[in-house]
C-alpha positions as CSV (number, residue, x, y, z in Angstrom):
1,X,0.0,0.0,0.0
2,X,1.1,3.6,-0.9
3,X,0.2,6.2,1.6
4,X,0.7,9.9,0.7
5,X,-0.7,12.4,3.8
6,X,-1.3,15.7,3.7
7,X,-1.5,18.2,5.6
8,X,-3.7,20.9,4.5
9,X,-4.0,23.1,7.7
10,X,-6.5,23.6,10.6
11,X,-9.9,24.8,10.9
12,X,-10.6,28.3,12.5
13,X,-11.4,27.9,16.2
14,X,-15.5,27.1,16.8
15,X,-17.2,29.4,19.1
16,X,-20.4,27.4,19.4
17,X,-21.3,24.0,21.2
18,X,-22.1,21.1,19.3
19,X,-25.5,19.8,18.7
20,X,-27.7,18.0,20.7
21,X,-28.3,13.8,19.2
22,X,-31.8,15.1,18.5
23,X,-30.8,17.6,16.3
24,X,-28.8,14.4,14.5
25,X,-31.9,12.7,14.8
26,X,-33.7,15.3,13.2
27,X,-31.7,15.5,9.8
28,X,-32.3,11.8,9.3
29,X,-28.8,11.1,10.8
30,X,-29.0,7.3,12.8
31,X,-26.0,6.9,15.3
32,X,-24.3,4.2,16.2
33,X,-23.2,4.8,19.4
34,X,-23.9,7.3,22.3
35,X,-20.6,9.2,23.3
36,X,-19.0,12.5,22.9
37,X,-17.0,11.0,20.7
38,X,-19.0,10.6,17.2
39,X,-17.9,10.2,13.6
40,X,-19.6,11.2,10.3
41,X,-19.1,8.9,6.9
42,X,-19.9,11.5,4.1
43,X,-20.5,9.0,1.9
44,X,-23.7,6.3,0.7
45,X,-21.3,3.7,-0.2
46,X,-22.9,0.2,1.8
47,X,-19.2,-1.5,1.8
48,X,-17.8,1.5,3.8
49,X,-20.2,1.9,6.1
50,X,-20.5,-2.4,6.7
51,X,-16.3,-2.3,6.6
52,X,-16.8,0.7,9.5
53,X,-19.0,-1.4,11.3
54,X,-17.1,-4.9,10.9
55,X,-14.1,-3.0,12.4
56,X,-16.4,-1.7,15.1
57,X,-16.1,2.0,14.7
58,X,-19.1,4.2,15.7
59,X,-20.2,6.4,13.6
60,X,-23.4,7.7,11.4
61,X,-23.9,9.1,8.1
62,X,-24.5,11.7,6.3
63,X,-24.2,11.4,2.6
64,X,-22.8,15.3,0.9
65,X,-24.2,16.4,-2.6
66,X,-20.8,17.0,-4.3
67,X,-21.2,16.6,-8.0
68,X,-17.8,14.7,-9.1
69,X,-17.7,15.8,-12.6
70,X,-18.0,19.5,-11.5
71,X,-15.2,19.2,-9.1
72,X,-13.0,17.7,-11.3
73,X,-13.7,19.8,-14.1
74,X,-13.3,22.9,-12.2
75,X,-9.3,21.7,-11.0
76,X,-8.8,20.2,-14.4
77,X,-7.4,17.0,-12.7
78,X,-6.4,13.6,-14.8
79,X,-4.5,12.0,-12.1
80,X,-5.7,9.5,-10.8
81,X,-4.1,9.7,-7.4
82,X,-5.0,13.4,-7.0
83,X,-8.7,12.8,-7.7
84,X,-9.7,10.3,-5.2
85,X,-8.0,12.9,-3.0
86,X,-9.4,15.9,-4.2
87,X,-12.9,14.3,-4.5
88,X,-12.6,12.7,-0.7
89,X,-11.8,16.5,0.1
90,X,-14.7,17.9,-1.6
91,X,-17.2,15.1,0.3
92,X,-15.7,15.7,3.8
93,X,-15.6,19.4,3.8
94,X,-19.3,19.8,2.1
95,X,-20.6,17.5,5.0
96,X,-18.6,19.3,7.5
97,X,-19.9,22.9,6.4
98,X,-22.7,21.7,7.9
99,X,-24.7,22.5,11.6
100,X,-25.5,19.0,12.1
101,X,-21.5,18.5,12.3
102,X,-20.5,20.6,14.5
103,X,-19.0,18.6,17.1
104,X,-18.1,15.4,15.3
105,X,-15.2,14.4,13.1
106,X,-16.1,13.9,9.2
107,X,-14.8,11.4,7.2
108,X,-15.1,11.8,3.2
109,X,-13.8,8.7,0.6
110,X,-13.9,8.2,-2.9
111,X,-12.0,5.7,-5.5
112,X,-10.4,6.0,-8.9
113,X,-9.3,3.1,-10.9
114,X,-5.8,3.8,-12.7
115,X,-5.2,1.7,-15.5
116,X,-2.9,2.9,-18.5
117,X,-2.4,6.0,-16.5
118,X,-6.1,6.7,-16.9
119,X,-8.6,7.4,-14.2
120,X,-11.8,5.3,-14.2
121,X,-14.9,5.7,-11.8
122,X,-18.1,4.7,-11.5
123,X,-19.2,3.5,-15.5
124,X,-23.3,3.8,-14.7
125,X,-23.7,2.0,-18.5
126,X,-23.7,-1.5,-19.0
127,X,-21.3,-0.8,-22.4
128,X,-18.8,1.3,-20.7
129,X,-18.5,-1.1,-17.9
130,X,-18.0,-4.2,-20.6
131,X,-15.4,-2.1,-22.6
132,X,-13.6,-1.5,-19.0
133,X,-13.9,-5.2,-18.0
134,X,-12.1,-6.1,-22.0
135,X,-9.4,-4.4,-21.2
136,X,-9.0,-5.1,-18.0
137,X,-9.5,-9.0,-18.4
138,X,-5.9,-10.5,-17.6
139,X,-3.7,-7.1,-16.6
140,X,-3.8,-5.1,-13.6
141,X,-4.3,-1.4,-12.4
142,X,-4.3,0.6,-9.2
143,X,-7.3,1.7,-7.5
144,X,-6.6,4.6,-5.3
145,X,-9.0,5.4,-2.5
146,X,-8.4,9.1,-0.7
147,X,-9.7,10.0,2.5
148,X,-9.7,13.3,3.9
149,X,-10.9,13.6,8.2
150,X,-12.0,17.2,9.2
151,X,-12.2,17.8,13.0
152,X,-15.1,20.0,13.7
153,X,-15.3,19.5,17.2
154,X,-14.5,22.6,19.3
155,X,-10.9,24.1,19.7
156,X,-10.8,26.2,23.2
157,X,-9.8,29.7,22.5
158,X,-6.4,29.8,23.8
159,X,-5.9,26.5,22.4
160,X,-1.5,26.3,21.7
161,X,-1.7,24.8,18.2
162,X,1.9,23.5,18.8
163,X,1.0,21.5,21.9
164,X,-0.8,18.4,21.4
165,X,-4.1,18.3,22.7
166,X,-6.8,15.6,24.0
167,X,-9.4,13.4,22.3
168,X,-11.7,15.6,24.8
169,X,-11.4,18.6,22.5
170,X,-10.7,19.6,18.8
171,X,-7.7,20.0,17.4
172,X,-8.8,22.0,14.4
173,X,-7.2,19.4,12.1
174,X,-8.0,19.0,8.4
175,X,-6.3,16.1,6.8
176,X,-6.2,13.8,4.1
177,X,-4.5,10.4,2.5
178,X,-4.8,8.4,-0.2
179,X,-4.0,4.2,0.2
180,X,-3.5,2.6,-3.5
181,X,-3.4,-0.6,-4.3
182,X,-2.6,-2.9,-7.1
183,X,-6.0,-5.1,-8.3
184,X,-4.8,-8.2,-10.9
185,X,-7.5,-9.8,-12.8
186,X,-8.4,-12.9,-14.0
187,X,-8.6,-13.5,-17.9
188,X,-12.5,-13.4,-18.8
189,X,-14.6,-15.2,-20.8
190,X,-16.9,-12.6,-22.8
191,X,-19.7,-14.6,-21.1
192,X,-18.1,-14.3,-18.1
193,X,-17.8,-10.5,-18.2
194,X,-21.3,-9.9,-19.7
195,X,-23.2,-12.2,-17.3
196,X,-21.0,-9.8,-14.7
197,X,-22.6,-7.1,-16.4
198,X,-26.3,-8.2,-16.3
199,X,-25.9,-8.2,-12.4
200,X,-25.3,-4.4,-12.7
201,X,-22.8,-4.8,-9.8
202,X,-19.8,-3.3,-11.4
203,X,-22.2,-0.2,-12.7
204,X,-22.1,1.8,-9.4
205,X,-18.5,1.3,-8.2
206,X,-15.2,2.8,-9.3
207,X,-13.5,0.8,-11.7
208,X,-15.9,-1.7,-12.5
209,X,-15.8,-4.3,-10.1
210,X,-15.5,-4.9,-6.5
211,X,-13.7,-7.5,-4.0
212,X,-16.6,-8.0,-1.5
213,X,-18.6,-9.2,-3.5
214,X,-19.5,-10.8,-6.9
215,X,-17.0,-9.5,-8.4
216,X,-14.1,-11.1,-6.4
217,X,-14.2,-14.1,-7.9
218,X,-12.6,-12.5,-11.1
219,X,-9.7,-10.8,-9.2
220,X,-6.3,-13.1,-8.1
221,X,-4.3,-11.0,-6.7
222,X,-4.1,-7.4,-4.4
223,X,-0.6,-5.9,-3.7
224,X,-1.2,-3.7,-0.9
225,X,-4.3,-2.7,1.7
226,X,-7.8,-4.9,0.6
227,X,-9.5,-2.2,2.4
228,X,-8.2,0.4,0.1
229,X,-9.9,-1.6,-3.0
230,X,-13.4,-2.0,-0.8
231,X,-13.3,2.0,-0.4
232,X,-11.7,2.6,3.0
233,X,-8.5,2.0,4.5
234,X,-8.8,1.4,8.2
235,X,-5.3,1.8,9.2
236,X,-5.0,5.4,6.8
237,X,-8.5,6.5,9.4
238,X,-6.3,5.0,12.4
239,X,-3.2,7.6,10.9
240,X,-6.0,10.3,10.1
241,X,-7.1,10.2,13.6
242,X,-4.6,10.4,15.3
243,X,-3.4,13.6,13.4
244,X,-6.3,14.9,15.0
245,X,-5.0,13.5,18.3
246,X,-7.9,10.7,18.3
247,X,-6.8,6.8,19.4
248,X,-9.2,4.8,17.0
249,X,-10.0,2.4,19.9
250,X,-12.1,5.9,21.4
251,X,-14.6,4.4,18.4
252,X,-14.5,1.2,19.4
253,X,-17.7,-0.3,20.3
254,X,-19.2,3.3,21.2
């Protein structure tokens, strides 16, 4: 796995209190857990939200309304690596502009498939999603997933940004990462890849396919994180976190 942090800088300090659970409650936010600790996924995606819960992190979710082509049109990005980044950016930071956020930590993801240097993301047609899966049948790529953590809990006024301070209070933190990983697939039959197809699986995630799930049948090998290739990487949130001076066992089981 390739991890490249960083650092973009801290959040102005928050005057107000964070919201009351009902106030959650009332933007159709569900949470996990009860504590004063409390994480937001700003994102729809099921396999982060079940690989969240199967590592037994708290948290709730609250999906943003980012439009990915706009974003990316607007920086003019083609990397691939820089994408996932910029995207998980955009995600977090619309969620945590928010009021139901204030007092929570945000977490934004999104993936790009690299193959031949090209970025690939969700196909939505079944066409574009066979033409991916003909190329793709027998090489490898990289899918890069980039997560980016905002802290929007509250920073005390005379807060020393030098010293470290604890989980009990913000640290103003805005931070991101991207883990990559190497995917190689199986050669396909062309009855193989369009009966893939007909499950519309591999429409709705980037690059085509998925490990979870139907689609790890087709794939022999991953060099790097497996989480990075379901959409998350648990050890780049530990790393994330604790940028932001948060121990990922304070989500544990909360």
């Amino acid at each position: 796995m390739s991890v490249c942090a960083l650092l973009a800088g801290r959040r102005q300090k928050r005057r107000r209190s964070s919201p009351a659970d009902a106030g959650l409650a009332d933007a159709g936010i569900t949470l996990r857990g009860v504590t004063d600790l409390r994480l937001i996924l700003a994102s729809a995606s099921p396999a982060r939200t079940k690989l969240l819960t199967d590592a037994g992190i708290a948290h709730s979710i609250l999906v943003s309304d980012v439009d990915e082509d706009a974003v990316t049109a607007r920086y003019g990005l083609t990397d691939p690596h820089d994408t996932a980044l910029l995207l998980a950016r955009a995600k977090a930071e619309a969620v945590a502009s928010l009021p139901e956020a204030e007092g929570t930590l945000v977490l934004g993801c999104d993936s790009v498939f690299e193959l031949d240097g090209e970025p690939h993301g969700k196909p939505y047609e079944p066409e574009i999603a066979r033409e991916r899966w003909h190329r793709m049948s027998g090489r490898h790529g990289v899918l890069h997933t980039g997560h980016w953590l905002v802290d929007c809990r509250d920073v005390p006024a005379d807060a020393d940004e030098d010293v470290a301070l604890d989980s009990t209070v913000g640290s103003g933190a805005t931070i991101g990462a991207v883990a990559s990983a190497g995917v190689y697939f199986a050669q396909l039959s062309d009855a193989e890849i369009d009966t893939y197809i007909a499950t519309g699986e591999p429409l709705q995630v980037a690059g085509s396919f998925t490990i979870d799930s139907l689609g790890g049948a087709f794939i022999e090998r991953v060099d790097g994180d497996p989480h990075a290739v379901v959409g998350l990487s648990v050890s780049t949130l530990r790393h994330l976190l604790a940028s932001a001076n948060v121990q990922i066992t304070d989500l544990w089981g909360q």
